[in-house]
N, C-alpha and C positions, 0 to 999 in steps of 0.2 A: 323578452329580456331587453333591456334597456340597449343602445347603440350611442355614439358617442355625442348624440343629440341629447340625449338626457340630460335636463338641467336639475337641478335643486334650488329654489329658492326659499331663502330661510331668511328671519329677523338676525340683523347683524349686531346689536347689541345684547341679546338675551343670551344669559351665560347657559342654560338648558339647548338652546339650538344650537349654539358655536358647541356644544358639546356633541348632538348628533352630528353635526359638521364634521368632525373628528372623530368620530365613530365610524360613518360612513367610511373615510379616507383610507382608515386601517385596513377594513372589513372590502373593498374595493380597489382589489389587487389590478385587476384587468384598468384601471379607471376611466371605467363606463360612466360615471357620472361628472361632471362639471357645477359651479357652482355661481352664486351670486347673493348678495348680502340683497333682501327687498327693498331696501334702503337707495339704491346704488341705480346708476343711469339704466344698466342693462337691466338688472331688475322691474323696473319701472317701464322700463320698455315693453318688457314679455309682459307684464299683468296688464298692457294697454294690448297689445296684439292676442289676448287670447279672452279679453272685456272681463276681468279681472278687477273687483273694488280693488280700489290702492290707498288704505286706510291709514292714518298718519302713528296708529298702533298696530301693526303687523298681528292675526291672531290665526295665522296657521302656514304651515311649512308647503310650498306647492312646488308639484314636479310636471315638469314640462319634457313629454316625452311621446314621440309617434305624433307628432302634430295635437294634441289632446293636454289639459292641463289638470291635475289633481290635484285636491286641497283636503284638509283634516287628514281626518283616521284613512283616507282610500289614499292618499300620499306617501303618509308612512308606510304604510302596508307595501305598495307599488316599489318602492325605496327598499325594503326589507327583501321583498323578491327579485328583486336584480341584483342583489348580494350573493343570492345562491346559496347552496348547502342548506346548513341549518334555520339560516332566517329565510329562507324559503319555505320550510315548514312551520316554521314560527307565522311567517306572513296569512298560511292558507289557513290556519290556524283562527286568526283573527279573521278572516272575510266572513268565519263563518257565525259572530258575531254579529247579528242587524246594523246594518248603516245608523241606524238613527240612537242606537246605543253607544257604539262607538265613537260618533261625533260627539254624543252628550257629555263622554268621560274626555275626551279630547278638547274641548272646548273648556269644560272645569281647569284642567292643568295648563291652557292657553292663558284662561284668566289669571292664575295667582302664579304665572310661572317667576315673573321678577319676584315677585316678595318671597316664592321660595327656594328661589335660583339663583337670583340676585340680575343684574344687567350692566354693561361697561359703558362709561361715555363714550367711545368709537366703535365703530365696526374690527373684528377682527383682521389681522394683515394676515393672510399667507405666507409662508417660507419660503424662498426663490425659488425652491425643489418645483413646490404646489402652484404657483403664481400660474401657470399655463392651467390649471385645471381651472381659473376661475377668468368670470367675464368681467 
């Protein structure tokens, strides 16, 4: 289970991620998770300390958690199970899905996610509530 190290990094313009972003938030009472747009210094910083492409189109959400970084469908998943309860069985649900199946559906919805999500000129701002949960 995730500790207060667990980051989330997500693309800060994609209206489908600011949307797990917000998901997450609800769904994570404890707020085990921390956050950062890949866009963003600190961002940038974690995918260089864990050798991490830092592609100028962000194509998957990666959590930085226990010294170790996930990306794709094993991100989500990992995200999903630190929420507890029910998307903990939702999570185990999916591992049991072949990695290389999962990344292939993950990566389809990576690709058209602005044309069918749409994307903001900025990154999202946090609420001053939220502002501490993010780097």
């Amino acid at each position: 289970m995730p500790d207060a190290s667990a980051v989330i990094l997500f693309d800060g313009v994609c209206n489908l991620c600011n949307g797990f972003v917000q998901f997450v938030i609800r769904h994570d009472a404890a707020g085990r998770f921390r956050f950062a747009a890949l866009q963003s210094e600190a961002g940038q910083a974690l995918l260089r300390q864990y050798q991490l492409p830092t592609p100028t189109e962000p194509d998957s959400v990666v959590l930085v958690m226990d010294k170790r970084a996930y990306t794709h469908s094993a991100a989500a998943l990992q995200i999903l199970r630190g929420l507890g309860g029910g998307w903990r069985w939702l999570a185990g649900l999916g591992l049991l899905v072949p990695r290389r199946v999962r990344d292939a559906v993950y990566r389809l919805i990576a690709r058209h996610r602005y044309r069918w999500f749409g994307r903001q000129e900025a990154c999202w701002l946090p609420t001053p509530a939220l502002r501490a949960r993010f780097l």
